[in-house]
C-alpha positions in Angstrom: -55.4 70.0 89.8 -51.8 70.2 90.3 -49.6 67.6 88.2 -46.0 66.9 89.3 -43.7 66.9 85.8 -41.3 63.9 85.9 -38.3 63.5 83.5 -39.0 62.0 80.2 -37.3 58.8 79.5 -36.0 59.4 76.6 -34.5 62.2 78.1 -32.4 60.5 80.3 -29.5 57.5 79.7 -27.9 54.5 81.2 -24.2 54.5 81.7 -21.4 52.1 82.8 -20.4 55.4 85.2 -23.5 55.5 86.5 -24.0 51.5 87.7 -21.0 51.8 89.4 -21.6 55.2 91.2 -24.6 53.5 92.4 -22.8 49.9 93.5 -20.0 52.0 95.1 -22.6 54.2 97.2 -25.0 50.6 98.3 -21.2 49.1 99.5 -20.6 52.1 101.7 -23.5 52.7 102.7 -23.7 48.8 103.7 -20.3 49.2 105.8 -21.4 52.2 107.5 -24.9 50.5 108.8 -22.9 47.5 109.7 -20.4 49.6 112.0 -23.3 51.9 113.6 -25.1 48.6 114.5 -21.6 47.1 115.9 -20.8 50.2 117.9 -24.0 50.3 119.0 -24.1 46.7 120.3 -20.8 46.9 122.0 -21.4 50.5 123.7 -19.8 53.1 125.4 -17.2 52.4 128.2 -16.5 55.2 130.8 -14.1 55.3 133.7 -14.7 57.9 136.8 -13.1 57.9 140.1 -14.8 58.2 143.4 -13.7 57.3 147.1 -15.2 53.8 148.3 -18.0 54.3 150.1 -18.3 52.2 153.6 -16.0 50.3 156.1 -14.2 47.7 153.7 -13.3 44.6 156.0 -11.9 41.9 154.5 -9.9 41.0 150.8 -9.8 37.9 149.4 -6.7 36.9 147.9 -6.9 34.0 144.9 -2.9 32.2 145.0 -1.8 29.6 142.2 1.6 29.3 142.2 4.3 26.2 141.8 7.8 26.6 143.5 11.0 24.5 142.3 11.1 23.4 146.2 9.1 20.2 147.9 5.8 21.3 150.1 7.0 20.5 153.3 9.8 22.3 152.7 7.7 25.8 151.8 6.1 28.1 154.4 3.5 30.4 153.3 2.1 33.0 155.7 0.8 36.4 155.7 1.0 39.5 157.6 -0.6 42.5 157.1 -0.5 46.0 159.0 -2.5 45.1 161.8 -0.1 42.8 163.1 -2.4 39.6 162.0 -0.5 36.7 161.2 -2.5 34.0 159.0 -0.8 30.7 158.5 -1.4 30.7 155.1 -0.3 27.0 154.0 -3.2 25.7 156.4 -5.5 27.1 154.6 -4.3 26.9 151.0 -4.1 23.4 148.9 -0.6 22.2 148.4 -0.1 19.7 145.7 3.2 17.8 144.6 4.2 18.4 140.8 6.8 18.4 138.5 8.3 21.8 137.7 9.1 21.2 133.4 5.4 20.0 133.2 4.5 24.3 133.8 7.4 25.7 131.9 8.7 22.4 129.9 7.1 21.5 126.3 4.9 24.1 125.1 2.7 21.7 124.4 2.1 20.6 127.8 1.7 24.5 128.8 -2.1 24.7 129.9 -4.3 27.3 128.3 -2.3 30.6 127.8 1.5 30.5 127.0 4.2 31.4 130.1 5.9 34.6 129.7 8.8 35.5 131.9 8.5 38.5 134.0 11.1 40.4 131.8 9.4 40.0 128.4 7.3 42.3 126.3 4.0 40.6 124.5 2.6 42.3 123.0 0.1 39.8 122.3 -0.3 39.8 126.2 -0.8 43.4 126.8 -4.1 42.8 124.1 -5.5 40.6 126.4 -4.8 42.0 129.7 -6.6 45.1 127.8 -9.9 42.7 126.7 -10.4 41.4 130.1 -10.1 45.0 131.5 -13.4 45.5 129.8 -17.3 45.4 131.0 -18.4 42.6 128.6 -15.4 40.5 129.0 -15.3 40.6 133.7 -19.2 39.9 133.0 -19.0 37.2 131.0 -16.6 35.2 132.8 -18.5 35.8 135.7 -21.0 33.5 133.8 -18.9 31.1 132.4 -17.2 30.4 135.9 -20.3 29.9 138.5 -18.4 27.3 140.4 -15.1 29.4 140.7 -12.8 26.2 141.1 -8.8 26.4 140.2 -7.6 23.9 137.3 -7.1 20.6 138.7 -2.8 19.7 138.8 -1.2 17.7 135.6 -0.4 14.8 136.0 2.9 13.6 137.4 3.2 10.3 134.7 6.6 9.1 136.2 8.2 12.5 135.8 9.7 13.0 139.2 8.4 15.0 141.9 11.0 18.6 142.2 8.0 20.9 142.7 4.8 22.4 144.9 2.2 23.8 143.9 0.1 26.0 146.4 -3.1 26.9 145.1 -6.5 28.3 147.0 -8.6 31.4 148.4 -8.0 32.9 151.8 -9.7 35.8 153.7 -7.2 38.7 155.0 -7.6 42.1 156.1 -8.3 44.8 154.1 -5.2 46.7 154.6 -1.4 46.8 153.9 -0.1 43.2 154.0 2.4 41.0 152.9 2.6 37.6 151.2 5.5 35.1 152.0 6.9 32.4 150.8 9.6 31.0 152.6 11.8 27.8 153.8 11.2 25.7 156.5 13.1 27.2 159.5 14.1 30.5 157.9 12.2 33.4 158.3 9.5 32.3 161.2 10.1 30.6 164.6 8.3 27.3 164.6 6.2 25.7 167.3 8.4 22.6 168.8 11.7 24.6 167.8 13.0 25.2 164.5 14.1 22.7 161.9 16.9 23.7 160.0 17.2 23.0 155.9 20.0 22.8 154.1 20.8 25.7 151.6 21.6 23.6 148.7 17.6 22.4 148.5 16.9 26.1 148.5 15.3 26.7 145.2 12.8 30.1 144.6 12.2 29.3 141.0 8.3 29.8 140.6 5.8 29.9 137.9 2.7 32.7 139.1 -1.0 30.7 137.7 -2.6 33.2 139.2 -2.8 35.8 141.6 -5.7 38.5 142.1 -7.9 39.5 144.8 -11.5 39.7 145.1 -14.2 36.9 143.3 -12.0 34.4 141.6 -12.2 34.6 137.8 -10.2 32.1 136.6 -10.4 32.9 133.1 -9.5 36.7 133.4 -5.6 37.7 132.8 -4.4 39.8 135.6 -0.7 41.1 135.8 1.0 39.1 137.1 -1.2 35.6 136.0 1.0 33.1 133.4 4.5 34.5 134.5 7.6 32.8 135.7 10.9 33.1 136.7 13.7 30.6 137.3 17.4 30.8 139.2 20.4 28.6 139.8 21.1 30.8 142.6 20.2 29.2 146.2 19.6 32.7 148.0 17.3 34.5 145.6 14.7 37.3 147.1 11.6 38.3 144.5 9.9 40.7 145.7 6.7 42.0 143.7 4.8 45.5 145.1 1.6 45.7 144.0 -1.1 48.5 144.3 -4.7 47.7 144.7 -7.3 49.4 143.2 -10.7 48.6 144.3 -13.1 48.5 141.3 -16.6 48.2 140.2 -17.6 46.5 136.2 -21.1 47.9 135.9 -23.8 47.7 132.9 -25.7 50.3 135.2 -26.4 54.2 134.3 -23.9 55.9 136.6 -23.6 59.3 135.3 -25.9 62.5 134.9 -26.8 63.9 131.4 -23.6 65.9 131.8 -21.2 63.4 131.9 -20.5 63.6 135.1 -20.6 60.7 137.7 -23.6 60.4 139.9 -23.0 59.5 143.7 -26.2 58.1 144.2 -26.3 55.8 141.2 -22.9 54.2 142.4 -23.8 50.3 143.1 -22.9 49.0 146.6 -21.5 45.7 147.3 -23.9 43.3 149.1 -21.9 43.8 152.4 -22.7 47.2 153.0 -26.2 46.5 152.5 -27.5 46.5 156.4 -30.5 45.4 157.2 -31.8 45.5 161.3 -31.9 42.8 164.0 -35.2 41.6 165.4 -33.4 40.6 168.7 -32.9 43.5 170.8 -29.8 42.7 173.0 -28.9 43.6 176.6 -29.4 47.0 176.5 -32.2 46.9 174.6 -30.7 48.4 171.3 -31.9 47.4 168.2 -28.4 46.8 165.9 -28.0 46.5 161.9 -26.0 43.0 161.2 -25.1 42.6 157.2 -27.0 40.5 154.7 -25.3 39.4 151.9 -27.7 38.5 150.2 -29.7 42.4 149.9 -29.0 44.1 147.0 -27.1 41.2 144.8 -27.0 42.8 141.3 -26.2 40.6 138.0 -25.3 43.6 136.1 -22.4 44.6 138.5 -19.2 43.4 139.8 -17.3 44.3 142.5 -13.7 43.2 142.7 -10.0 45.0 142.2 -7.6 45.1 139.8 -4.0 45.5 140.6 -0.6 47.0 139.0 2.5 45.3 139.8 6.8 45.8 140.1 8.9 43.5 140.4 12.9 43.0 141.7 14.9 39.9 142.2 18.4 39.7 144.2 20.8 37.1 145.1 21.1 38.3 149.0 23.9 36.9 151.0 23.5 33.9 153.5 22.0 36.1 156.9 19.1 37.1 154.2 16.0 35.5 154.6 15.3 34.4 150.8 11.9 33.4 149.3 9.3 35.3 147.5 7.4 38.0 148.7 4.5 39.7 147.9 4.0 43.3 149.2 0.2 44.7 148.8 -1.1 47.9 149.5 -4.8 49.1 148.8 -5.3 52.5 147.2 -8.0 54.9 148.5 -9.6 55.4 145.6 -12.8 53.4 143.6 -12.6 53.2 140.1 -16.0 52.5 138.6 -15.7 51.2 135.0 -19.2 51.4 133.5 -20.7 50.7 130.0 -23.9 51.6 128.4 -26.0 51.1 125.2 -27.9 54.0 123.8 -31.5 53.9 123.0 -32.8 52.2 119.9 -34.3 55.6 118.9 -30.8 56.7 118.8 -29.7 54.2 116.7 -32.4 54.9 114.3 -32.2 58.1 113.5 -28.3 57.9 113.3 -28.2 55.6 110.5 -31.1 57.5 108.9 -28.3 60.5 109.1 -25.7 58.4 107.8 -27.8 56.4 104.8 -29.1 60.1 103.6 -26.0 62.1 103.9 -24.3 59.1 102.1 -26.8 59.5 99.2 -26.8 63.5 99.5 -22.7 63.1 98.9 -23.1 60.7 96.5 -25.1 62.2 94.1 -23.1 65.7 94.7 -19.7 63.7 93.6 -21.5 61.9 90.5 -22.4 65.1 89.3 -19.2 66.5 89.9 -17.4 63.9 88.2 -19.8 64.3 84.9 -19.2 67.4 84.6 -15.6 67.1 85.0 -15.7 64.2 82.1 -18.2 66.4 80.0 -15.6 69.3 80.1 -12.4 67.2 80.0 -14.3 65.3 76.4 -14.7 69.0 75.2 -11.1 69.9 74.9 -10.4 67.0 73.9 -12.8 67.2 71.0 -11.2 71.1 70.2 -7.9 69.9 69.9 -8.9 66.5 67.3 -10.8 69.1 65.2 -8.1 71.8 64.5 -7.6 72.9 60.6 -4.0 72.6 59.8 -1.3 71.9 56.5 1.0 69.8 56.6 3.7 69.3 53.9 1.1 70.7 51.1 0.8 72.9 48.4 -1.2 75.7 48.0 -4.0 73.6 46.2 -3.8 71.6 49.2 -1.8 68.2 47.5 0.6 66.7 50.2 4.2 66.4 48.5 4.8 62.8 49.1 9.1 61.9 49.9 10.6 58.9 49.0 
């Protein structure tokens, strides 16, 4: 019978270096585990490009905005580039307010602090890039269900200066334009057009919110929290934004290789066609949407935007007001995030746990040896046989 020879114990010792070798090697390899396990639960985020599948119809555009100006004074409207005019302030909420109770007090500022369009946070570029994230557009999309805008403070005898416009609206999916205007400049009106005085015109305007697609009220777009303010009557803002339509997916969407996979590419509900059981005239059995085929939890589909700005005084014969310009890119971007397999995570901290070990035990030797040497020398040069100051009998001549 075999017999496996273990090390005496009085051939081995305990020492200070050694306990802490050991307390050193349980602390990293603690703080390794715990940063596998957190980069495991947070995954891997991937972007690929791909051109949108289907006939894209219509965009919903989300508006929150308060103008230094009274609401019947305001005209919103919006054009795009097949010529369709949509009376925009019919359809959106306009509410009076107080301008200095949205850019006032910081104290009375709701939610997120107001930055001009001008200034650099960098606190705000942080969380424009968190809410450009998988986990962050998902879990809004749980933590808003009812998709309602922030009711309007309360006016508490501060005097009304101020509109706020505020809604959803259906448009074209295609070039447009966004304008807010005065009453009688810039569109004829039914019944003739009523002139207003220039002094009242006032284009100052804090942005709440503006994206396009499902509303998200919580997620920090561009152009979301900033204002800008004028003394000048005649002011023109124009902002130019590009649209990017994009998908947040917790879905598989590439092949082993990295690469993206057409097929795995999740469609929006509205593509999803499913056929009619009345035959019309001609006896042709059509496809009509269903909105309600192929709803997916672990996917959203909505656009993200990147936005310029410029702001004039324009003479009198100028139309002022402020305009948003909008054009939608031909490109899908497809942000997608995935978890590897428990397996995975396994035998990586196995990997990391041993080679810690492996390494530790190689520097703990190396460092004994280097203190077993270094204790040598130092033992050769405290033991060296020399005279000093002495006879030849060896007495040491003492000097007063």
């Amino acid at each position: 019978m075999l017999s496996v020879s273990k090390t005496k114990p009085n051939y081995t010792s305990t020492t200070a270096r050694g306990g802490q070798w050991t307390l050193a090697i349980i602390i990293l390899c603690t703080c390794l585990t715990f940063n596998e396990l957190r980069a495991w639960w947070s995954g891997i985020e991937t972007h690929h490009f791909s051109v949108e599948r289907g006939v894209g119809h219509e965009l919903q555009l989300n508006l929150d905005i308060v103008v230094a100006m009274s609401c019947r004074d305001l005209h919103v409207n919006v054009q795009d580039a097949a010529m369709d005019r949509i009376m925009a302030g019919d359809l959106l909420t306009k509410e009076d307010t107080n301008f200095a109770l949205w850019t006032g007090d910081p104290r009375k500022r709701r939610r997120r602090n107001y930055q001009s369009l001008h200034e650099d946070d960098q606190e705000r570029k942080k969380a424009e890039e968190e809410d450009s994230h998988v986990g962050h557009v998902l879990g809004h999309m749980r933590e808003n269900p009812s998709k309602k805008f922030s009711k309007t403070p309360r006016l508490r005898g501060a005097p009304v200066d101020s509109c706020r416009i505020y809604g959803s609206l259906e448009g074209n999916k295609v070039q447009g334009d966004f304008h807010i205007t005065a009453r009688g400049h810039g569109y004829m009106e039914f019944g003739g057009q009523q002139h207003l005085e220039h002094g009242t015109f006032n284009f100052s305007h804090h942005i709440n919110e503006l994206s396009f697609g499902p509303h998200y009220p919580n997620l920090l777009n561009p152009l979301d929290k900033t204002s800008d303010s004028t003394e000048a009557h005649f002011m023109r803002y124009q902002y130019y934004l590009s649209i990017v339509p994009t998908i947040f997916t917790k879905r598989r969407i590439s092949t082993k290789s990295g690469s993206l996979d057409p097929a795995a590419i999740p469609q929006p509900p509205t593509l999803d066609m499913t056929p009619n059981t009345r035959k019309d005239k001609d006896g042709i059995v059509r496809h009509i949407p269903n909105p309600k085929a192929g709803t997916d939890s672990k996917s959203i589909f909505t656009n993200q935007y990147a936005a310029t700005s410029q702001s004039r005084e324009v003479p009198t014969n100028t139309v002022p007001g402020i305009f948003f310009k909008y054009d939608i890119e031909p490109i899908l971007l497809i942000v997608s995030e995935r978890r590897d397999s428990l397996l995975g995570l396994l035998v990586r901290l196995v990997n990391v746990i041993s080679g810690v070990l492996v390494g530790g035990g190689w520097m703990f030797q190396l460092t004994e040896w280097g203190y077993e040497v270094w204790g040598r020398r130092r033992g050769r040069s405290n033991t060296g046989l020399g005279v000093i100051n002495g006879n030849i009998n060896g007495d040491l001549d003492h000097k007063n």
